[in-house]
PyMOL Python script that loads the backbone (N, CA, C, O; Angstrom):
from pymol import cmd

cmd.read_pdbstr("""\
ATOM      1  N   UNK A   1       0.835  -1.185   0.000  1.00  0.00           N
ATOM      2  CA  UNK A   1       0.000   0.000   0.000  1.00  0.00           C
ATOM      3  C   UNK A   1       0.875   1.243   0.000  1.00  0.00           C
ATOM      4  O   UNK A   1       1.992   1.397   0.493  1.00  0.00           O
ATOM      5  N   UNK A   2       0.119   2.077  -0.656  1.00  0.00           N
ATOM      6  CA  UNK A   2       1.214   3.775  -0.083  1.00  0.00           C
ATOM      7  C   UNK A   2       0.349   4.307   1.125  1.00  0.00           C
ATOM      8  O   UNK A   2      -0.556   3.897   1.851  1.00  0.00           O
ATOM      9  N   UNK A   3       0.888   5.106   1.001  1.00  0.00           N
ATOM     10  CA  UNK A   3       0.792   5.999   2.780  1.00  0.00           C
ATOM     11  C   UNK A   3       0.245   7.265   2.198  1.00  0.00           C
ATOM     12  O   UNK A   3       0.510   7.857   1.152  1.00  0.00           O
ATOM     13  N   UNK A   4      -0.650   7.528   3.240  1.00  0.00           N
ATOM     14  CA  UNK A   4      -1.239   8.739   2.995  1.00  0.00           C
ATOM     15  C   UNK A   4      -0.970   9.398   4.120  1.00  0.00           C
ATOM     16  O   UNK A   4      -0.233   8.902   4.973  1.00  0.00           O
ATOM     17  N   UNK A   5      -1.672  10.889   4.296  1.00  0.00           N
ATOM     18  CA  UNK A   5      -1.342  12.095   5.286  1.00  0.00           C
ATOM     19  C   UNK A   5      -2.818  12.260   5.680  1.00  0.00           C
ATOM     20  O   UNK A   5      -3.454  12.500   4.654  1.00  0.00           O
ATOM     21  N   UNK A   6      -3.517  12.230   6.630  1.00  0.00           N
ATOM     22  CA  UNK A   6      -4.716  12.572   7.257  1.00  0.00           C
ATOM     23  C   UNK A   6      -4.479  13.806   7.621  1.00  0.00           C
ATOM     24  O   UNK A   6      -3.353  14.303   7.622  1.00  0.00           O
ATOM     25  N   UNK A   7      -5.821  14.556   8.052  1.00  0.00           N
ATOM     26  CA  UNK A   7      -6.358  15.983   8.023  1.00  0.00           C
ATOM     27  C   UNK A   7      -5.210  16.545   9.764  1.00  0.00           C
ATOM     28  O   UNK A   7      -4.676  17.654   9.801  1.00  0.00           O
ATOM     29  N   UNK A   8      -5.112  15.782  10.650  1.00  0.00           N
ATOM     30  CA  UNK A   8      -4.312  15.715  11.752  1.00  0.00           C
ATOM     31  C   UNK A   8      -2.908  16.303  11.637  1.00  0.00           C
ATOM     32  O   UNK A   8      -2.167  16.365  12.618  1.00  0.00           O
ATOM     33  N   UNK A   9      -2.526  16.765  10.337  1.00  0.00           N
ATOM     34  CA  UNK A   9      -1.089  16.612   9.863  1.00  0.00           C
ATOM     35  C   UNK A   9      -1.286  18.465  10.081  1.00  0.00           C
ATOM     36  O   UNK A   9      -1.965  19.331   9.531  1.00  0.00           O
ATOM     37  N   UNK A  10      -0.350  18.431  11.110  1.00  0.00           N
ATOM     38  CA  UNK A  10       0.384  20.114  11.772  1.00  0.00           C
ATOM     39  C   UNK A  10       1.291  20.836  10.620  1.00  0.00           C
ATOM     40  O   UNK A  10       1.426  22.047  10.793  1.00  0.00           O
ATOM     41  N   UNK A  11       1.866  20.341   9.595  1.00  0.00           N
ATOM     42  CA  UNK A  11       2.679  21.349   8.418  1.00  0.00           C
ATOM     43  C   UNK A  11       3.861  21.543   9.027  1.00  0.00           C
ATOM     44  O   UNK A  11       4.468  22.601   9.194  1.00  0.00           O
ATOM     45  N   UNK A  12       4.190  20.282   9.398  1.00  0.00           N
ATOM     46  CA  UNK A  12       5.592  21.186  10.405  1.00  0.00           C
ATOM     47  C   UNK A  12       6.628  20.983   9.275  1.00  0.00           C
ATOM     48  O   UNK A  12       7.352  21.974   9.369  1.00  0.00           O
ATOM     49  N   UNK A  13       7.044  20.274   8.331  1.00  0.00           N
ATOM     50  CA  UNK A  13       7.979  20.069   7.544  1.00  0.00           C
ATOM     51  C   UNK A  13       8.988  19.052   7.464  1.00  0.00           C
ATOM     52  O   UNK A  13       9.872  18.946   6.614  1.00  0.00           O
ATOM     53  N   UNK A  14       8.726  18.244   8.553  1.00  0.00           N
ATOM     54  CA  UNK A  14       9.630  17.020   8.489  1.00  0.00           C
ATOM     55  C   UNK A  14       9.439  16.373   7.651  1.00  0.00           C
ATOM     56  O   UNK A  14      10.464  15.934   7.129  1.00  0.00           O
ATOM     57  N   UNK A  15       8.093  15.924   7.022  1.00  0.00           N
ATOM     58  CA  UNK A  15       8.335  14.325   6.180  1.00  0.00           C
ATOM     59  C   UNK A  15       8.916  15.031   4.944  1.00  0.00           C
ATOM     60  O   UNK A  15      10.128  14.856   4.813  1.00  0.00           O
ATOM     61  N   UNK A  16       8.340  15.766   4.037  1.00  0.00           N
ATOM     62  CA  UNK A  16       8.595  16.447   2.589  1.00  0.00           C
ATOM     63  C   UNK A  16      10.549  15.846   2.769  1.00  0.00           C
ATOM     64  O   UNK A  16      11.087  14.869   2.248  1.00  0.00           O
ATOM     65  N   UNK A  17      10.927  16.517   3.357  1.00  0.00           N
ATOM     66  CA  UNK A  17      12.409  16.198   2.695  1.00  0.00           C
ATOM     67  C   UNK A  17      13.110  14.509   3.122  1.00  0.00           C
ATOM     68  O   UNK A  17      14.205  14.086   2.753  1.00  0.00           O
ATOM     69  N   UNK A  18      12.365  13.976   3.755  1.00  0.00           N
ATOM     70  CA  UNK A  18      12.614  12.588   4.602  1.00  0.00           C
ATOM     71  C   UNK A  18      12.267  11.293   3.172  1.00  0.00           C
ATOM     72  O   UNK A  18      12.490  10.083   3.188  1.00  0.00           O
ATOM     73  N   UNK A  19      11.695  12.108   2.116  1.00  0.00           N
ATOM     74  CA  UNK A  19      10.849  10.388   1.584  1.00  0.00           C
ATOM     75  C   UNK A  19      12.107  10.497   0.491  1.00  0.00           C
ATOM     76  O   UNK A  19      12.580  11.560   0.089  1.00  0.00           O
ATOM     77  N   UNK A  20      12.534   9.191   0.109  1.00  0.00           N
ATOM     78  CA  UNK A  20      13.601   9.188  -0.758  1.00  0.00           C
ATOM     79  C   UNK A  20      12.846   9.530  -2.433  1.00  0.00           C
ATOM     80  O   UNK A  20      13.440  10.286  -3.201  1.00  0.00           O
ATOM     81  N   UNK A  21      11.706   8.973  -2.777  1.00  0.00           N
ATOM     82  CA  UNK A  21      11.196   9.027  -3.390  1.00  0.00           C
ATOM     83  C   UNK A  21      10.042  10.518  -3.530  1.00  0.00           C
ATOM     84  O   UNK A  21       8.925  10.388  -4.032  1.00  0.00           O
ATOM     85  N   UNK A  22      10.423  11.516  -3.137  1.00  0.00           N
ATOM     86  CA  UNK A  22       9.482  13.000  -3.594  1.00  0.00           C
ATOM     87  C   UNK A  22       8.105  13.036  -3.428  1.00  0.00           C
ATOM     88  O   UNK A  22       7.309  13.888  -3.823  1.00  0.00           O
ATOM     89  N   UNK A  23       7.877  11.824  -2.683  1.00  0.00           N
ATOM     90  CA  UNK A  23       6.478  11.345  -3.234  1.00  0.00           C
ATOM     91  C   UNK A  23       5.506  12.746  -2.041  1.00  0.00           C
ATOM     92  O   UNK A  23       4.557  13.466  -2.350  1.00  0.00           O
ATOM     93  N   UNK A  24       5.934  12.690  -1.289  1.00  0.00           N
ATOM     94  CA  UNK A  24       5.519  14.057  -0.322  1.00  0.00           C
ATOM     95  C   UNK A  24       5.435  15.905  -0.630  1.00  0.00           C
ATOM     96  O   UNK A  24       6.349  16.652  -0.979  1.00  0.00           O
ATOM     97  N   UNK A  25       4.211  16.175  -0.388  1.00  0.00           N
ATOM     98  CA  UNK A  25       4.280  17.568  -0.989  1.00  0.00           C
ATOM     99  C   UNK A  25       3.302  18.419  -0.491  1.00  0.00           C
ATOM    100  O   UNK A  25       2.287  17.738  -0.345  1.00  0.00           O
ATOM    101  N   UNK A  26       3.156  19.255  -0.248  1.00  0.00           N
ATOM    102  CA  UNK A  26       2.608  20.405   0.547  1.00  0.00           C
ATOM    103  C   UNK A  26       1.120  20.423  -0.718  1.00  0.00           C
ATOM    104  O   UNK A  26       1.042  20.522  -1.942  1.00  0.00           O
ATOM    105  N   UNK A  27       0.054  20.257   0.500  1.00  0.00           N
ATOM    106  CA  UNK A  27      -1.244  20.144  -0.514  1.00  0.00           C
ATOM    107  C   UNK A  27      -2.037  21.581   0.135  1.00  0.00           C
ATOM    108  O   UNK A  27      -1.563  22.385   0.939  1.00  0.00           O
ATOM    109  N   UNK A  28      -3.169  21.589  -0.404  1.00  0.00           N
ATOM    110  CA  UNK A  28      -3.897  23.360   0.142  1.00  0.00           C
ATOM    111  C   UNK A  28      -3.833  23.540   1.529  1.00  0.00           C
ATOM    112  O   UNK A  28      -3.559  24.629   2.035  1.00  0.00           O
ATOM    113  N   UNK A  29      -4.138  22.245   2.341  1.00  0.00           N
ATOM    114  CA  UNK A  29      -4.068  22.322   3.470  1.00  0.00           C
ATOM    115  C   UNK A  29      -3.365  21.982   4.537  1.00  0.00           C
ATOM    116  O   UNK A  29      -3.258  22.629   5.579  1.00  0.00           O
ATOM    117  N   UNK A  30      -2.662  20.488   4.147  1.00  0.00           N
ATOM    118  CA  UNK A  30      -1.645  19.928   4.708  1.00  0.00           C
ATOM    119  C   UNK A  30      -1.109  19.364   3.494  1.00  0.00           C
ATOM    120  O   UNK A  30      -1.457  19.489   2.319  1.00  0.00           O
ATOM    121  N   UNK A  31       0.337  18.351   4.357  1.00  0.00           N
ATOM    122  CA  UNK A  31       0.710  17.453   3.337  1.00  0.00           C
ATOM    123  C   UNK A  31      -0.209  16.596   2.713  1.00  0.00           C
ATOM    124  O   UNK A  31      -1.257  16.337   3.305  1.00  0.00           O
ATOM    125  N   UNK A  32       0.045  16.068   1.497  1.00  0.00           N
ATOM    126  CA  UNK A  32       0.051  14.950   0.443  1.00  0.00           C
ATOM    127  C   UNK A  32       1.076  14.201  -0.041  1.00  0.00           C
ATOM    128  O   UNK A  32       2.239  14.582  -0.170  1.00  0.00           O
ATOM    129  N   UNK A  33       0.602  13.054  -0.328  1.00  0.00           N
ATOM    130  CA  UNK A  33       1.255  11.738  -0.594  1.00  0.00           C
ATOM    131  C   UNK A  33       0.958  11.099  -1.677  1.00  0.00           C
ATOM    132  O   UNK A  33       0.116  10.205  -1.598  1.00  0.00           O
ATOM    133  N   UNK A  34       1.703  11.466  -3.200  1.00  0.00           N
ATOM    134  CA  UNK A  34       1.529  10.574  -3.901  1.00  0.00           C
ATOM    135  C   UNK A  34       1.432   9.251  -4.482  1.00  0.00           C
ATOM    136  O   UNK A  34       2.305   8.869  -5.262  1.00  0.00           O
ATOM    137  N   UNK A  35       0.508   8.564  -4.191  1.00  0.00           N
ATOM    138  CA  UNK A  35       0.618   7.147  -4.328  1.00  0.00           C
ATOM    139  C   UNK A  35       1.266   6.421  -5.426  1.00  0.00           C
ATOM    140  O   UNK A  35       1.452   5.207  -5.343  1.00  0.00           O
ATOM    141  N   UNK A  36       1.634   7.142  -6.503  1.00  0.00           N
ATOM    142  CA  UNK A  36       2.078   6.880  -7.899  1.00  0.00           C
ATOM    143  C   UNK A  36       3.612   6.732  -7.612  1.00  0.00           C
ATOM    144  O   UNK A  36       4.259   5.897  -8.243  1.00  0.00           O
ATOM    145  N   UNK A  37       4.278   7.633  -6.549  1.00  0.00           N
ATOM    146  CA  UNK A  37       5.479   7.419  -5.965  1.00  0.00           C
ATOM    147  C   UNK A  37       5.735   6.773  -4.804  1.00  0.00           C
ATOM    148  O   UNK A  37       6.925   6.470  -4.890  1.00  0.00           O
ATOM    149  N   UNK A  38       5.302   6.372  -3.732  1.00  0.00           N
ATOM    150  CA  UNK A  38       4.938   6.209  -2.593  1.00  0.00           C
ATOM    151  C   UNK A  38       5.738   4.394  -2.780  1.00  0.00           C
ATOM    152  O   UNK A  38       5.052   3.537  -3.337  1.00  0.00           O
ATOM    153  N   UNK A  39       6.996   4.068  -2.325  1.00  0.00           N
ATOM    154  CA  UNK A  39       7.066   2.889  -2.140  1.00  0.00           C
ATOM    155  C   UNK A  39       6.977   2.286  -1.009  1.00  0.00           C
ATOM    156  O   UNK A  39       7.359   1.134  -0.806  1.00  0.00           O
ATOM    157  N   UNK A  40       6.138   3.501   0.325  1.00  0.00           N
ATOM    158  CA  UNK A  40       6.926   2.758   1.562  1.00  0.00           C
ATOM    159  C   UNK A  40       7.773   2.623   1.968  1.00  0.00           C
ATOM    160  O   UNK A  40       7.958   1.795   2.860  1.00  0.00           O
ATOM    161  N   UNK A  41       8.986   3.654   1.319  1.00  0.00           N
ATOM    162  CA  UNK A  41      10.313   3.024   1.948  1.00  0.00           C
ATOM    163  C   UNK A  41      11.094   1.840   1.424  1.00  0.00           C
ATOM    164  O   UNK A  41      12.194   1.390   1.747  1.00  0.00           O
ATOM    165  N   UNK A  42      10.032   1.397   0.347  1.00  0.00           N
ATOM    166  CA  UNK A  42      10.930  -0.224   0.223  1.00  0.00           C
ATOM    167  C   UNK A  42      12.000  -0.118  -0.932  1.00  0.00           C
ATOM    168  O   UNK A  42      11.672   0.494  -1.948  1.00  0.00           O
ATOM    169  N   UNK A  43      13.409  -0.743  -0.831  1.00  0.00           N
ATOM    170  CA  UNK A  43      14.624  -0.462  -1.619  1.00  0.00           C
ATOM    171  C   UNK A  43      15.150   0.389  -0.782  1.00  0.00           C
ATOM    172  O   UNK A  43      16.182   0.027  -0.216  1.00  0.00           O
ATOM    173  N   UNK A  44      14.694   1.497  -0.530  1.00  0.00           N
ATOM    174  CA  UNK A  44      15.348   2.463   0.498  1.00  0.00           C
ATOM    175  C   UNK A  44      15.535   2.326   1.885  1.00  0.00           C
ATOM    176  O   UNK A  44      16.687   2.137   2.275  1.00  0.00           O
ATOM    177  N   UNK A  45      14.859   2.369   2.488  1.00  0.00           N
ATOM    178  CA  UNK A  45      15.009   1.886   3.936  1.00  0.00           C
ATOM    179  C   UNK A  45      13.930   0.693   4.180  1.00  0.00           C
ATOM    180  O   UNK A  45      13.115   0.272   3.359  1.00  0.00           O
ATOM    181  N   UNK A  46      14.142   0.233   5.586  1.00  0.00           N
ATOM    182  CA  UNK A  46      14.068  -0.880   6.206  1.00  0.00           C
ATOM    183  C   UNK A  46      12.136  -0.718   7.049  1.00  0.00           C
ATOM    184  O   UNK A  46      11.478  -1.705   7.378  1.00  0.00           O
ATOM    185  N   UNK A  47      11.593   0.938   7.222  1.00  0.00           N
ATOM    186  CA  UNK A  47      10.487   1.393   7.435  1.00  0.00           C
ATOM    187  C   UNK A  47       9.895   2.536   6.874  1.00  0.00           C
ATOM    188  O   UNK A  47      10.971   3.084   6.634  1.00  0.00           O
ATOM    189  N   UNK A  48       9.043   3.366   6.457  1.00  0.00           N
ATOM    190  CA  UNK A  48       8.812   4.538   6.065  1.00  0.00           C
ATOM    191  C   UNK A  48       9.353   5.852   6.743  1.00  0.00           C
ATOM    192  O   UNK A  48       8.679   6.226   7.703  1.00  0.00           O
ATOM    193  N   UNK A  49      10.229   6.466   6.484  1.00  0.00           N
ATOM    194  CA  UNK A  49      11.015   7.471   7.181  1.00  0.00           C
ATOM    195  C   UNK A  49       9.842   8.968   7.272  1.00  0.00           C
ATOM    196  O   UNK A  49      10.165   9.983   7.890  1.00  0.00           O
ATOM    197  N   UNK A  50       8.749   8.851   6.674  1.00  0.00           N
ATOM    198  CA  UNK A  50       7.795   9.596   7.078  1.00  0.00           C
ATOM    199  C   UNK A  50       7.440   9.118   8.046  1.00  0.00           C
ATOM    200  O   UNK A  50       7.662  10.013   8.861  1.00  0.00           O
ATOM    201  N   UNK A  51       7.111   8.474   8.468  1.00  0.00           N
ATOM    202  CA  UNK A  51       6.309   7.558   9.511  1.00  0.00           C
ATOM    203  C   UNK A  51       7.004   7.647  11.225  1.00  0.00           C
ATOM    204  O   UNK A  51       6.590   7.775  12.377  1.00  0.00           O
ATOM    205  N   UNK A  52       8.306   7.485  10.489  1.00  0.00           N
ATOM    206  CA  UNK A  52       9.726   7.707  11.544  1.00  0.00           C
ATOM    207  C   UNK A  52       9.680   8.994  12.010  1.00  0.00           C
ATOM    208  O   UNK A  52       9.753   9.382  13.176  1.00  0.00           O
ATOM    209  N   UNK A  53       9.545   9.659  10.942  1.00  0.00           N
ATOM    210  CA  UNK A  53       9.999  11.351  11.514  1.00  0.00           C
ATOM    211  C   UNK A  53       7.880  12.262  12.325  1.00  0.00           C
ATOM    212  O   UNK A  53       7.594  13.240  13.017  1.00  0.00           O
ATOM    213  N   UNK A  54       7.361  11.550  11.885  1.00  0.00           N
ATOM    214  CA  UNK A  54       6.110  12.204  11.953  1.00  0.00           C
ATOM    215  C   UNK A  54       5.837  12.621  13.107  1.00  0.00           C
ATOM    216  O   UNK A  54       5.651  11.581  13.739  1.00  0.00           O
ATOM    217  N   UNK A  55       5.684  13.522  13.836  1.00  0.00           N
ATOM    218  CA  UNK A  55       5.325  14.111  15.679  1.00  0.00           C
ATOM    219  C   UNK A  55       3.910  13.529  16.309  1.00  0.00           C
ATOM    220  O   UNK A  55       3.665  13.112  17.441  1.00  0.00           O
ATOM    221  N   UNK A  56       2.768  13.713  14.703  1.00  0.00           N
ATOM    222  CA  UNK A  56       1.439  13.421  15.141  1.00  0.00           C
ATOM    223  C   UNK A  56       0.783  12.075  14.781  1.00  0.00           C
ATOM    224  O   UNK A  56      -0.413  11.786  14.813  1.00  0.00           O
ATOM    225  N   UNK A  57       1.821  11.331  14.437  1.00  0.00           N
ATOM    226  CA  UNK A  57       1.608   9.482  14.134  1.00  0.00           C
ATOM    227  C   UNK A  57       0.327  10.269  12.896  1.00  0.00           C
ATOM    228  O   UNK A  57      -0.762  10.309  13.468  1.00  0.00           O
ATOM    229  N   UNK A  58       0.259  10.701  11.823  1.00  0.00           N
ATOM    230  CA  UNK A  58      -0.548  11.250  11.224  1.00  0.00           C
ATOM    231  C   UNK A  58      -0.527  10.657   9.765  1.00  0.00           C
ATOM    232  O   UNK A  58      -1.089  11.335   8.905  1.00  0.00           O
ATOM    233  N   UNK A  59       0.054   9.474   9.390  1.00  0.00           N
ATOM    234  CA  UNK A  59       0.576   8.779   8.184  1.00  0.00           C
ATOM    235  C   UNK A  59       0.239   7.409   8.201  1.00  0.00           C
ATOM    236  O   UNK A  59       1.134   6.565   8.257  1.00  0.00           O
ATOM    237  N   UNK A  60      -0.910   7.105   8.161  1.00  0.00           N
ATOM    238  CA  UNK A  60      -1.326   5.225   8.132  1.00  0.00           C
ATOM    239  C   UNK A  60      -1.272   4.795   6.673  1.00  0.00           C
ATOM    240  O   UNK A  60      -1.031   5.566   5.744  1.00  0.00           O
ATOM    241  N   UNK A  61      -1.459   3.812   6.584  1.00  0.00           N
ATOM    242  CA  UNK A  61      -1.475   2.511   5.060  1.00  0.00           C
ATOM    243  C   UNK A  61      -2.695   3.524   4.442  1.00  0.00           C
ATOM    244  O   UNK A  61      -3.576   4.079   5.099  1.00  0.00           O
ATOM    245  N   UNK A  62      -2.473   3.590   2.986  1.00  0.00           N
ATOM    246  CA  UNK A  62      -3.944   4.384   2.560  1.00  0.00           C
ATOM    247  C   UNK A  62      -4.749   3.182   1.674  1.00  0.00           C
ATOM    248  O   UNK A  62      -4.441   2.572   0.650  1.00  0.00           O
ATOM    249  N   UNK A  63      -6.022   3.137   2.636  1.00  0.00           N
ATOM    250  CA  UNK A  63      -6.715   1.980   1.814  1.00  0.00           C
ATOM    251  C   UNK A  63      -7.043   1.766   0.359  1.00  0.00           C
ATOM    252  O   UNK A  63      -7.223   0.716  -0.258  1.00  0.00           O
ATOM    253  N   UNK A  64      -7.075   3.016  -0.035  1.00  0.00           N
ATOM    254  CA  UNK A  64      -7.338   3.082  -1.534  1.00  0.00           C
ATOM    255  C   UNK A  64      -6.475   2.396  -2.443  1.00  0.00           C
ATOM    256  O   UNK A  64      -6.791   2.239  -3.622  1.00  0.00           O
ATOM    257  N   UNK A  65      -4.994   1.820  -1.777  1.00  0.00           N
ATOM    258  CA  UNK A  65      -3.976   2.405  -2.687  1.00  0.00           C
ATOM    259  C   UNK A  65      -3.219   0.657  -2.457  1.00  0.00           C
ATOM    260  O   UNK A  65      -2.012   0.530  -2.250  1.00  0.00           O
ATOM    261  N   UNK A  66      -4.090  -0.441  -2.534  1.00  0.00           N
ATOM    262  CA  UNK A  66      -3.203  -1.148  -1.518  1.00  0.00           C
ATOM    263  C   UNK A  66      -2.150  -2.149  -2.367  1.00  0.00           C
ATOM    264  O   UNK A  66      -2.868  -2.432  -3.327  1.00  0.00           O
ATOM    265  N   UNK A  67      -1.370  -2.583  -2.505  1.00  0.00           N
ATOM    266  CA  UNK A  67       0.191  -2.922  -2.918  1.00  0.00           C
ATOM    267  C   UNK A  67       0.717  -4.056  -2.398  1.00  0.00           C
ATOM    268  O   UNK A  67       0.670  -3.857  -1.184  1.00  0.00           O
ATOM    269  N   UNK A  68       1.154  -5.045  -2.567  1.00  0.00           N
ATOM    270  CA  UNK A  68       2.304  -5.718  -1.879  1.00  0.00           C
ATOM    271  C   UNK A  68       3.810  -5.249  -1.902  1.00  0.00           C
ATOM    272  O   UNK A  68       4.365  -4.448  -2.654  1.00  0.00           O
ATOM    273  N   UNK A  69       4.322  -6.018  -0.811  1.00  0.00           N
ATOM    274  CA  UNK A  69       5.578  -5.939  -0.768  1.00  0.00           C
ATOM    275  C   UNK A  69       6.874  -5.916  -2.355  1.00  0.00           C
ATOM    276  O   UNK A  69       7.728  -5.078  -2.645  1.00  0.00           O
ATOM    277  N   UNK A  70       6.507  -7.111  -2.998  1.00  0.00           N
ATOM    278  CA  UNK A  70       6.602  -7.489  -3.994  1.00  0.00           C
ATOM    279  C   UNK A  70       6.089  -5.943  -5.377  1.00  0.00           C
ATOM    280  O   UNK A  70       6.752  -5.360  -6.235  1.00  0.00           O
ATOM    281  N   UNK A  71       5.018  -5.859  -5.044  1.00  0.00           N
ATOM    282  CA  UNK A  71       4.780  -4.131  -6.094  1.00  0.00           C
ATOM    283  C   UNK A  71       5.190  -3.110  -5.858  1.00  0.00           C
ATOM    284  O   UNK A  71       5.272  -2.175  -6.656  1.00  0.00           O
ATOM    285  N   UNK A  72       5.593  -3.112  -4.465  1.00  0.00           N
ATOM    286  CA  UNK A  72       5.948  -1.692  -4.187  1.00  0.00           C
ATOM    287  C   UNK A  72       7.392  -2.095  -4.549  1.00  0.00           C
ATOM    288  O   UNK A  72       7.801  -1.327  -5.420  1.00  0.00           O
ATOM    289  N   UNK A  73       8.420  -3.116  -4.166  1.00  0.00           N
ATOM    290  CA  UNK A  73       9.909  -3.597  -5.149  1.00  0.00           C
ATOM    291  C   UNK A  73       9.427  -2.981  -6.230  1.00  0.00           C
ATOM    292  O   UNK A  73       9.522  -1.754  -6.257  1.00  0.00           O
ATOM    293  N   UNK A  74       8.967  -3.500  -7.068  1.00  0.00           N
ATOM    294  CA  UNK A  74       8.576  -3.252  -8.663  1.00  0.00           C
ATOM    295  C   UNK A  74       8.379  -1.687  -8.908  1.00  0.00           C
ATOM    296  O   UNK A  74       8.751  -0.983  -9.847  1.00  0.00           O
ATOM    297  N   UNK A  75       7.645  -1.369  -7.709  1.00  0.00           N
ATOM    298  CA  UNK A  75       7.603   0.671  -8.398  1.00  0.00           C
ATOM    299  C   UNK A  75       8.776   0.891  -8.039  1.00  0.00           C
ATOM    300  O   UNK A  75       9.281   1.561  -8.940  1.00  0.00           O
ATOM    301  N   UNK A  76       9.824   0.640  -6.898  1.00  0.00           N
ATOM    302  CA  UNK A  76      10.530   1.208  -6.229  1.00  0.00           C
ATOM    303  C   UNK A  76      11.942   1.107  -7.418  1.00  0.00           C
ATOM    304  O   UNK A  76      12.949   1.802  -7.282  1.00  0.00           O
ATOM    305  N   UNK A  77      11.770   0.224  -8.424  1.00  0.00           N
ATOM    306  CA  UNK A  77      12.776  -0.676  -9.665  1.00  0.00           C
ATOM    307  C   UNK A  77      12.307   0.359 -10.260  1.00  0.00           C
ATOM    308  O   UNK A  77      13.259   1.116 -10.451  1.00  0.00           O
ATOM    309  N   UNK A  78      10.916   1.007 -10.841  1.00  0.00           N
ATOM    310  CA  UNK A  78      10.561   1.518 -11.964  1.00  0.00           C
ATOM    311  C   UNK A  78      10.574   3.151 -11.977  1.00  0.00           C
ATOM    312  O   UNK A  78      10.389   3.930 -12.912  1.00  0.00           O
ATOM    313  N   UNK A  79      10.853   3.382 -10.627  1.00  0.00           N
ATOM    314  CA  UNK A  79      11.132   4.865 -10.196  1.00  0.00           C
ATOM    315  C   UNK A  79      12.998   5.244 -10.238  1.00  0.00           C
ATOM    316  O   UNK A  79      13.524   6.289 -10.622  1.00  0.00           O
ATOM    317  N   UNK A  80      13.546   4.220  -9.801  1.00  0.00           N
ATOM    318  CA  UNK A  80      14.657   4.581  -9.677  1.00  0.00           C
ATOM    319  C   UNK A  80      15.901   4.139 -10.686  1.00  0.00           C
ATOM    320  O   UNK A  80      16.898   4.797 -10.985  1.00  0.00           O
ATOM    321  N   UNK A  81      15.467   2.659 -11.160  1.00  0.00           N
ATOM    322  CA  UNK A  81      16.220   2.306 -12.263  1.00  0.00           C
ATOM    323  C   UNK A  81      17.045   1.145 -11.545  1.00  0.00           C
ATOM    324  O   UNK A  81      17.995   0.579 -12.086  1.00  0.00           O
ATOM    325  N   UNK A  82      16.674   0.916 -10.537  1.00  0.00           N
ATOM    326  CA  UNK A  82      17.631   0.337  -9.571  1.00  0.00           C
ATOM    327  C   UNK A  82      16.752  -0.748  -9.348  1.00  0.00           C
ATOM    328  O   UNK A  82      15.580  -0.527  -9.652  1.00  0.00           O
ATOM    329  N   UNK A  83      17.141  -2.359  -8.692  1.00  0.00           N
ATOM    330  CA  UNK A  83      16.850  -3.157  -8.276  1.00  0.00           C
ATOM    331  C   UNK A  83      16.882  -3.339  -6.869  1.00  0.00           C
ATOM    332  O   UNK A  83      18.078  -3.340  -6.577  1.00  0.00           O
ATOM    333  N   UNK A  84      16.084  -3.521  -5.662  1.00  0.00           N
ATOM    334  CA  UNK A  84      16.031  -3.261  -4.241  1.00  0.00           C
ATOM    335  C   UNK A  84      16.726  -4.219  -4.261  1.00  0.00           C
ATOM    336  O   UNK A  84      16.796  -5.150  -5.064  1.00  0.00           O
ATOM    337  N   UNK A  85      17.637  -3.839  -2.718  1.00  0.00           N
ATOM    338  CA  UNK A  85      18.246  -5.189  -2.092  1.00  0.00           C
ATOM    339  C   UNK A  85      17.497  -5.523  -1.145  1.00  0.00           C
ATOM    340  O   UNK A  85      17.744  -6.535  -0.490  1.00  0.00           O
TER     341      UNK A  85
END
""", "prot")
cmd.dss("prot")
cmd.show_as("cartoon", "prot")
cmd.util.cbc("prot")
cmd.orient("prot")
C-alpha cells in the first residue's frame, strides 16, 4: 500500500524532505502523498522514514492504494532504475 497524510497533519515540515522518493508535498491544506510514488520506503530503507519522523503518528497505510511488498519492489525498480536489495 502507499501511505497517505490525514487531516491531523500540523505542516511542520519534516516528512517532505525525509521520503527518498518526492512522493511528499505540501497540498492546500496539509501534506500529500503521492501514491504513484509512494514505495513505503521499500529499496530504500528498512520502514517509512515519514512515519519515523512524523510528531502526530498522522501517516497510516492508505486503503485506496493497496500494494504488496513485492509491487511496491517493482515501483521502487521503476522509479529509480535500480533493483532493491
Amino acid at each position: 500500500m502507499a501511505l497517505m497524510i490525514t487531516d491531523e497533519c500540523i505542516n511542520c515540515d519534516v516528512c517532505e524532505p525525509e521520503c527518498p522518493n518526492e512522493a511528499i508535498s505540501a497540498g492546500e491544506e496539509y501534506y500529500v502523498i503521492d501514491p504513484a510514488k509512494c514505495t513505503e520506503c521499500v529499496g530504500h530503507f528498512e520502514e517509512p522514514q515519514c512515519q519515523k519522523v512524523c510528531p502526530v503518528d498522522c501517516i497510516p497505510l492508505d486503503p485506496g492504494h493497496r500494494e504488496t511488498k513485492e509491487e511496491l519492489q517493482l515501483k521502487y525498480e521503476k522509479l529509480t532504475g535500480k533493483k532493491a536489495a
